[in-house]
SENU-533124 format. One record per residue (C-alpha): residue in three letters; x, y, z. Coordinates in steps of 0.2 Angstrom, whole numbers, plus 5000, padded with zeros to 4 digits. Layout:
REM SENU-533124
AlaXYZ...
REM end
This chain:
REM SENU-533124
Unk500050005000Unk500550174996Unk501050315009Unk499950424998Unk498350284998Unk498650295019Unk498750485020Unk497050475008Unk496050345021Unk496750375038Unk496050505047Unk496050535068Unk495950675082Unk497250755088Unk497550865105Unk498750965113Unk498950955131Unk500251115133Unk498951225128Unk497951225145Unk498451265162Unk496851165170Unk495551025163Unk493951025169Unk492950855169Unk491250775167Unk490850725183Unk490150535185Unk488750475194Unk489250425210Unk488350255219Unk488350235237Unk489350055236Unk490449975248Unk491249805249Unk492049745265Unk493649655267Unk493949605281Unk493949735293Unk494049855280Unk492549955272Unk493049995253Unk491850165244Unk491650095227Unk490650235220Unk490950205201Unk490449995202Unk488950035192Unk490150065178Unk490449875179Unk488849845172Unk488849885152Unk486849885152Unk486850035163Unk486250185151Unk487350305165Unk488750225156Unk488350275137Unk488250455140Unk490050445152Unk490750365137Unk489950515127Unk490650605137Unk492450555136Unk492350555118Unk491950725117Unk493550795131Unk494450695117Unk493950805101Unk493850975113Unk495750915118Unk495950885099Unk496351035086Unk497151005069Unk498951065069Unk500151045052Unk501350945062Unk499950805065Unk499850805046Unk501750775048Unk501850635057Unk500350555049Unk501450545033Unk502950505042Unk502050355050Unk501250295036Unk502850305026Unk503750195038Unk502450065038Unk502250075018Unk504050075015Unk504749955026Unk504749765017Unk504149645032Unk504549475022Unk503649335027Unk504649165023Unk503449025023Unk504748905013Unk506148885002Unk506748774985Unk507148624995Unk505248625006Unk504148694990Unk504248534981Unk503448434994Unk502148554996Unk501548594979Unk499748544981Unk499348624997Unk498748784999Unk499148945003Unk498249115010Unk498049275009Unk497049435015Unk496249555005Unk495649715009Unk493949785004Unk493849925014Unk495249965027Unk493950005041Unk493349825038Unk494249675043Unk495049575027Unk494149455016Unk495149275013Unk495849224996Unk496749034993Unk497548964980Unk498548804978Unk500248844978Unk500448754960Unk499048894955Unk499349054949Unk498049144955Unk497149194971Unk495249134974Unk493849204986Unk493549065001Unk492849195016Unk491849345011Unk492049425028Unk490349525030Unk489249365030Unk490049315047Unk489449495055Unk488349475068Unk488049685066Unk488649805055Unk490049865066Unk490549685071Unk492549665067Unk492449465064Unk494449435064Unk495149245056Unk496049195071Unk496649025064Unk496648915051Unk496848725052Unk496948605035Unk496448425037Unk497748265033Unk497248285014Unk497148455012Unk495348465007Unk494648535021Unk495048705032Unk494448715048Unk494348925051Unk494348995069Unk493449195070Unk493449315084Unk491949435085Unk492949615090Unk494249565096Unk493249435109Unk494149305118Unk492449205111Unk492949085095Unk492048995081Unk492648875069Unk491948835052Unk492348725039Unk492748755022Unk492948625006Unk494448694998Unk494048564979Unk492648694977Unk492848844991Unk490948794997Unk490648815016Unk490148645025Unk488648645036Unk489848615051Unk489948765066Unk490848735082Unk490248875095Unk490848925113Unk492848895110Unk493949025120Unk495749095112Unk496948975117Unk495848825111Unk496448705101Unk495748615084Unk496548465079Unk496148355064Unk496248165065Unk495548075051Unk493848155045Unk493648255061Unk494248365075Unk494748365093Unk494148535102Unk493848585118Unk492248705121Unk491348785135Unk489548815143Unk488648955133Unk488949105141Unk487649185150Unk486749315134Unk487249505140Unk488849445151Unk489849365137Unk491249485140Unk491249495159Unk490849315165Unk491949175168Unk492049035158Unk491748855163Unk491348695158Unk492848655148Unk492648505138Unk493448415125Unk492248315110Unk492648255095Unk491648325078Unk491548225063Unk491248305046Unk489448315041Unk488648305058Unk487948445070Unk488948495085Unk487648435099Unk488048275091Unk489948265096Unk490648135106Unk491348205123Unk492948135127Unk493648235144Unk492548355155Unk493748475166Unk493748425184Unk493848605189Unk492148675187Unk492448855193Unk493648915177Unk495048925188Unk496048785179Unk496148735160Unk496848575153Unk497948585138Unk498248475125Unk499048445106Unk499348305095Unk501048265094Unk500948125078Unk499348035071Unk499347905084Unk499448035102Unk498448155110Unk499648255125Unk498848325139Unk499248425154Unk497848445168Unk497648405183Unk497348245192Unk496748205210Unk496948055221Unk496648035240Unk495948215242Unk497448255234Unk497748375219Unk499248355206Unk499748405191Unk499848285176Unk500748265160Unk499748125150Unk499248065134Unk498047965124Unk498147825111Unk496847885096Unk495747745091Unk494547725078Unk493147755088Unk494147915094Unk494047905111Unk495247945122Unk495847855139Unk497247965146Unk498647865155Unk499947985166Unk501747975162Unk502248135174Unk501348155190Unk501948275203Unk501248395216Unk500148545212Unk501448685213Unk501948875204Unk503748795208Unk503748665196Unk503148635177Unk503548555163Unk503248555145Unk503448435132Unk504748525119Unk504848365107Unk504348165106Unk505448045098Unk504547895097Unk504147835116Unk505547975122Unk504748135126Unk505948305128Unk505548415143Unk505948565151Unk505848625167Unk506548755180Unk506148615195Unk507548645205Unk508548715191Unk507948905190Unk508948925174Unk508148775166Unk508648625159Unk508148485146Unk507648295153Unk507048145146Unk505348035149Unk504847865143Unk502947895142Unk502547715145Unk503247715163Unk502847825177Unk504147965181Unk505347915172Unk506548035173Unk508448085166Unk509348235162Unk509548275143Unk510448465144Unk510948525161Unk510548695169Unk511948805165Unk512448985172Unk511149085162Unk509349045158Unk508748945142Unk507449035131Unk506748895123Unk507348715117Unk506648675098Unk506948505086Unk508048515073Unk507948395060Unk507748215064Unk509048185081Unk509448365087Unk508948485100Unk509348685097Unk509348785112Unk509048955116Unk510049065128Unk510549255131Unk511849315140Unk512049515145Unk511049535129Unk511849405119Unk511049275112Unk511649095107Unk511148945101Unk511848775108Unk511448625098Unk511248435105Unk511148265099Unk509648165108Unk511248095120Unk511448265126Unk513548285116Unk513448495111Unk513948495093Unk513848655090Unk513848825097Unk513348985089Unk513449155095Unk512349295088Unk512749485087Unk512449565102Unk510849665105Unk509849565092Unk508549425097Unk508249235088Unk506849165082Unk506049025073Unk507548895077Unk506548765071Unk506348595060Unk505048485061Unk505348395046Unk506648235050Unk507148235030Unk507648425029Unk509248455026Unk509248665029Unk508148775041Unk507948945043Unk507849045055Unk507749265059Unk508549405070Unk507849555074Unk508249695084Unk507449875090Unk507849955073Unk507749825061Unk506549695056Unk506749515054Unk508149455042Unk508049265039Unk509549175036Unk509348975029Unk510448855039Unk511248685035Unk510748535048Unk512548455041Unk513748575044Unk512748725052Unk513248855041Unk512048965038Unk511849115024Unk510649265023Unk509149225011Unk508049375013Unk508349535008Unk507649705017Unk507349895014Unk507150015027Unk506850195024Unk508550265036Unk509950215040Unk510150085055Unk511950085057Unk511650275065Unk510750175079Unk511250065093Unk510849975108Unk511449975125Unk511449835137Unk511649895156Unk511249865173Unk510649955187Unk510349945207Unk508349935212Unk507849965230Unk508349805239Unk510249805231Unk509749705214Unk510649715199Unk509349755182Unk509649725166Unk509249865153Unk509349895136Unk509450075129Unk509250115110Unk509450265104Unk510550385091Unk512250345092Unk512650515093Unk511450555107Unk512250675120Unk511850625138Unk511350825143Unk509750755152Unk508650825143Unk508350695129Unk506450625128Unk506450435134Unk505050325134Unk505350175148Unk504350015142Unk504049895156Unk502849725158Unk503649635171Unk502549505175Unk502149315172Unk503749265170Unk503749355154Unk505549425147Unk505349575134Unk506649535119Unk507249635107Unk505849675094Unk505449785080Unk504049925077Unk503850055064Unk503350175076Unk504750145088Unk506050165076Unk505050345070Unk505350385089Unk507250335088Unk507450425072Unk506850595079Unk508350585094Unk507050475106Unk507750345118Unk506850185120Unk507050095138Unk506649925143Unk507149865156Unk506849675161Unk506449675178Unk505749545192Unk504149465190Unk504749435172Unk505949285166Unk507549365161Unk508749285174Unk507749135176Unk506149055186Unk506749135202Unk506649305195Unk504749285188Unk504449245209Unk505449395214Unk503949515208Unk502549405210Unk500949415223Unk501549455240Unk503349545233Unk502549615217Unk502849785223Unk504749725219Unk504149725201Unk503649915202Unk505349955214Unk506449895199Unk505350015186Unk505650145197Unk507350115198Unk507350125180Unk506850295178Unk507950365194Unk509450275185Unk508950355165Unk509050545176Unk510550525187Unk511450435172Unk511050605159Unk509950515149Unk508350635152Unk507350715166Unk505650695173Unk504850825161Unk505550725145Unk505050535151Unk503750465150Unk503250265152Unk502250125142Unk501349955149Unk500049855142Unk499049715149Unk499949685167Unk501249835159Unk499649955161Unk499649885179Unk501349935181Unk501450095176Unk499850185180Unk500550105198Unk502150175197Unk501250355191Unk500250345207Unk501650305218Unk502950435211Unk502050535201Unk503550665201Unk504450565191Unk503550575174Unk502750685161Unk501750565154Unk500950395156Unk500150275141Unk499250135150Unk498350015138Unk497149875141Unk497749875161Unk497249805177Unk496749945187Unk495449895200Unk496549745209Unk495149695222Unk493749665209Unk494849575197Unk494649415201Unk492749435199Unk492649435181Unk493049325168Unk495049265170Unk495349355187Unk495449215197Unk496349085184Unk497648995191Unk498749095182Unk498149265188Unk497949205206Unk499849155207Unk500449305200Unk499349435211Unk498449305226Unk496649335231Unk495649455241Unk495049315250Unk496649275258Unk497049445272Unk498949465267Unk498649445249Unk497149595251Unk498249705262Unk499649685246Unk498449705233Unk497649865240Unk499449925244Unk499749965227Unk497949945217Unk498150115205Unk496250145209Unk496450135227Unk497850235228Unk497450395219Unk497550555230Unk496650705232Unk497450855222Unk498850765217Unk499650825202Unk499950645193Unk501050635175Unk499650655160Unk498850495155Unk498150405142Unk497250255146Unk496950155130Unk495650015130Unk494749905117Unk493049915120Unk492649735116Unk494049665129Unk493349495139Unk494949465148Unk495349635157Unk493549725154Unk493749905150Unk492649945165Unk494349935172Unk495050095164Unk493450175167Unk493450165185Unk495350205185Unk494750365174Unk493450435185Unk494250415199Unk495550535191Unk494450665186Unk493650685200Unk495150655214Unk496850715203Unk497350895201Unk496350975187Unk498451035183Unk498550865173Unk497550795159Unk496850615160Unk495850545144Unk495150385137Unk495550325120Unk494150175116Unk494850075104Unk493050005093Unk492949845090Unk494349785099Unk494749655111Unk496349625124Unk497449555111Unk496849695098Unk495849635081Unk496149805075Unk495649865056Unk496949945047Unk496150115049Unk495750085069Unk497650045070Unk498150185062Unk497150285073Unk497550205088Unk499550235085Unk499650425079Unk498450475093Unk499650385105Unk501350415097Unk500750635096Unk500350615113Unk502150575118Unk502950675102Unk501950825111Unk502150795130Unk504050775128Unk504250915115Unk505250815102Unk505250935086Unk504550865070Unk505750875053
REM end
């Protein structure tokens, strides 16, 4: 697409927020609500905003969206970041490498896919074509799945059956965690008759033989799909032709409150794999299984790992060699390490790859009898590859800064692979390596509209609160003078166990380009140095997790980097959790705050849809346990906004559509603001239509969403446009 076609169909509201000294707000309607905890009595005037039937909520929402265009006011420099924008977007070659000479020739009568736009405020239609054929062919007109005119229905997934004939196509409706799947004859490009209805994101469809294994849930309660949990999780199987209250259930989940999710994929055409849990003498423990697929396709599970239900200790199956199943685990090795399992004996254990001094990213097949493994050390990343008796035949080291992915080969005949890097300022560049020698070549070729060798990243470390060291990377302009006073953007997540990697955006780069620093720092309650560290800033020490992010920003000010008037911080998902607490706990520190899709209401969380998952209950605890609530509201952005207090600016961000953090979330967090915070500082909503927690944006929504953001930050922090 053209920058010029971009500039012709995006269009957006923009604002300045220098021009005013105060803001007044649209005052909500206040209930008189309380919740006890405890011994503690919690005002919860804004809990009607919970509820997305309440008409009070419409006209605050209409509210909102009119402090939004009255903040807004054309400006020629709007118009020139607009085309900036879309040129990097348009210009930048994002190659897509889905096989090379020595794969096509096997593959010659599959299939492949492809989007096409109608409109770009709509979601794409589907074209397909065998990849002998020379041309593209409709399969998915995708305004006859609409359920209304402003539904965004998004293609989530699409599974081909063993022959090839039949695709098995998952949708979203605005960005809903909710999924379909329909079937499609790909001979003729005819819809089947088949629907599968109440599958969530993260289930799975799995052919075997003229059917497929999915797992489903009870239908949602009509009014409360996006704010009610979901239970019931069962698997069937579905055979071609036949209606879905016809399937055969195979496995009912134990757990019937939502808490808990089995998981399962099929690992060749004779195995189901399961993890879920199994209990035994009022007893619960977690289980690695799996199932023999018969022709009836049932499924009796037989356990091969069982072991006591713990956050302390996991494991996942990386790869099955005949009855030899590869897994990784951090018990009792927080760095991780590779073992071994005969699946036809209980617990039958032994070390494959030991732990080694810095943590392992992730452990792949290679071929037919290797193991490649990921590590990174002080920003470094290498690749270590095994034979299945754990002998290192090779090491490779990878330029520093840069991050690795897709070291992978299923395939037990291939003879190359291939595999990308990326970085901050760069996009991927694939590279094709031999599985005989492990040489390895560039094979795709990139243009980016600058030139990246003027940029470059830093890898440091920095002291937190309690004495801990924190890696951080810094990318910015070589020739950056540290004189404090260069706009910075600090990006943090820090939770789950999840370690931020080098990645690439068109938008950061813009920032980069226009003398902007990019921050991130990899602090506790991710995975950088390993399983422990994920523990260090989890439930009753997450307030580690917001120490070390605050450390962050002290560290970019002492060290010249910037000030408090030119940084400003960036979270989504449990990163809007982070920084919009940070913002209320040192709001001196920052100009600015983009908070999108956060958790801001920690006592209710658990209340709604995955709140109180497993998952979320060992990362944050529950209100029902009296340390865990005493920690929770310690540092609950909503609970711990002041009266008058002059916080950094902020933009909440937040898909209207979201299921697994509800958007009543930022609401709550937004008129508490309004009406507590000093009027001094601007705090705004940008609804983002049609879109979920994980986005299921349009082009044109996207586009929106990311120059109203990326001016807001241009604007507080002053960077001059050329």
């Amino acid at each position: 697409m053209s920058k010029f076609l971009l500039l012709a169909i995006f269009a957006c509201s923009i604002f300045t927020a220098n021009s005013q000294k105060t803001y007044k707000y649209s005052i909500a309607p206040k209930d008189s609500v309380v919740d006890i905890y405890f011994s503690d009595t919690i005002f919860d005037p804004y809990q009607w905003m919970e509820n997305p039937s309440d008409p009070r909520l419409k006209d605050w929402i209409d509210d909102q969206k009119k402090l939004t265009e009255k903040l807004g006011h054309k400006q020629t420099q709007i118009w020139t970041l607009r085309e900036q924008i879309a040129t990097m977007y348009s210009n930048i070659e994002r190659e897509k490498i889905e096989g090379y000479v020595e794969k096509e020739e096997k593959n010659k009568d599959r299939y492949e896919f492809k989007d096409k736009y109608i409109e770009y405020n709509r979601a794409p239609d589907l074209l397909y074509k065998k990849n002998s054929d020379s041309n593209y062919k409709y399969l998915i007109k995708i305004k006859e799945f609409r359920n209304t005119k402003d539904d965004n229905v998004i293609i989530t997934n699409i599974g081909l059956s063993p022959d090839f004939d039949i695709a098995a196509i998952s949708m979203s409706h605005s960005g809903s965690d909710w999924r379909e799947v329909y079937f499609f004859d790909l001979e003729n490009g005819q819809q089947l008759s088949d629907t599968l209805k109440y599958l969530r994101n993260g289930s799975q469809v799995i052919w075997n033989g003229n059917g497929v294994y999915y797992d489903s849930y009870k239908k949602p309660v009509e009014g409360r799909e996006l704010l009610d949990k979901a239970v019931g999780q069962t698997l069937y199987y579905h055979k071609i032709g036949t209606t879905q209250s016809n399937d055969l259930m195979l496995y009912q989940n134990p757990d019937t409150t939502g808490a808990y999710r089995f998981r399962y994929f099929k690992q060749d055409s004779t195995k189901l794999f399961f993890y879920h849990q199994y209990q035994s003498k009022g007893k619960i423990y977690n289980a690695v299984s799996y199932g023999n697929i018969n022709e009836n396709k049932s499924v009796f599970l037989k356990n091969f790992l069982l072991y006591p239900k713990s956050d302390s200790i996991g494991f996942k199956i990386e790869e099955l060699f005949g009855d030899t199943a590869i897994l990784s685990t951090t018990w009792d090795t927080p760095n991780g390490k590779l073992m071994t399992a005969n699946i036809n004996q209980l617990n039958s254990l032994e070390k494959l790859v030991p732990e080694f001094d810095v943590p392992m990213r992730s452990a792949n097949r290679l071929g037919k009898d290797m193991i490649a493994c990921t590590y990174r050390n002080d920003g470094q990343y290498f690749v270590l590859i095994f034979n299945l008796q754990g002998e290192l035949l090779k090491k490779i080291d990878f330029p520093f800064g840069k991050s690795v992915k897709s070291f992978y080969e299923n395939d037990p005949e291939a003879e190359y692979t291939d595999f990308c890097i990326s970085s901050f300022y760069h996009p991927n560049i694939w590279y094709q390596l031999s599985l005989k020698d492990f040489s390895f070549k560039p094979i795709s070729n990139i243009w980016i509209p600058y030139d990246a060798k003027k940029l470059e990243t830093r890898y440091i470390k920095y002291i937190s609160k309690d004495g801990t060291e924190i890696p951080m990377y810094i990318t910015c302009l070589k020739d950056t003078k540290l004189n404090g006073n260069n706009p910075t953007l600090l990006y943090g997540y820090g939770g789950y166990g999840v370690t931020i990697e080098p990645f690439f955006n068109e938008s950061v780069a813009l920032w980069l380009l226009h003398g902007g620093i990019l921050a991130v720092p990899n602090i506790r309650g991710g995975g950088d140095e390993g399983s422990e560290w994920g523990k260090a800033g989890r439930r009753l020490k997450k307030q580690n997790t917001f120490n070390d992010f605050i450390a962050a920003a002290e560290y970019l000010i002492q060290e010249k980097y910037t000030n408090p008037d030119k940084l400003a911080i960036r979270g989504k998902s449990h990163g809007g959790l982070l920084v919009t607490a940070v913002a209320m706990q040192r709001p001196e520190l920052f100009k600015a705050v983009v908070a999108e899709a956060g958790v801001y209401d920690m006592l209710r969380f658990e209340k709604f849809t995955i709140g109180s998952a497993d998952a979320n209950v060992n990362e944050f605890g529950s209100v029902t346990n009296f340390y865990d609530y005493n920690n929770l509201k310690s540092y609950s952005p909503l609970h711990n906004i002041r009266d008058d207090e002059k916080y950094p600016n902020i933009l909440l961000l937040s898909g209207d559509n979201d299921d697994r953090v509800p958007s009543f979330h930022s609401y709550k967090f937004l008129a508490t603001l309004q009406a507590r915070g000093s009027s001094k500082s601007v705090y705004q909503l940008y609804i983002i239509p049609g879109a979920g927690h994980g986005g299921a944006l349009t082009p044109v929504d996207a586009f929106e969403k990311l120059l109203y953001e990326y001016y807001f930050l241009f604007d507080q922090l002053g960077i001059e446009f050329w």
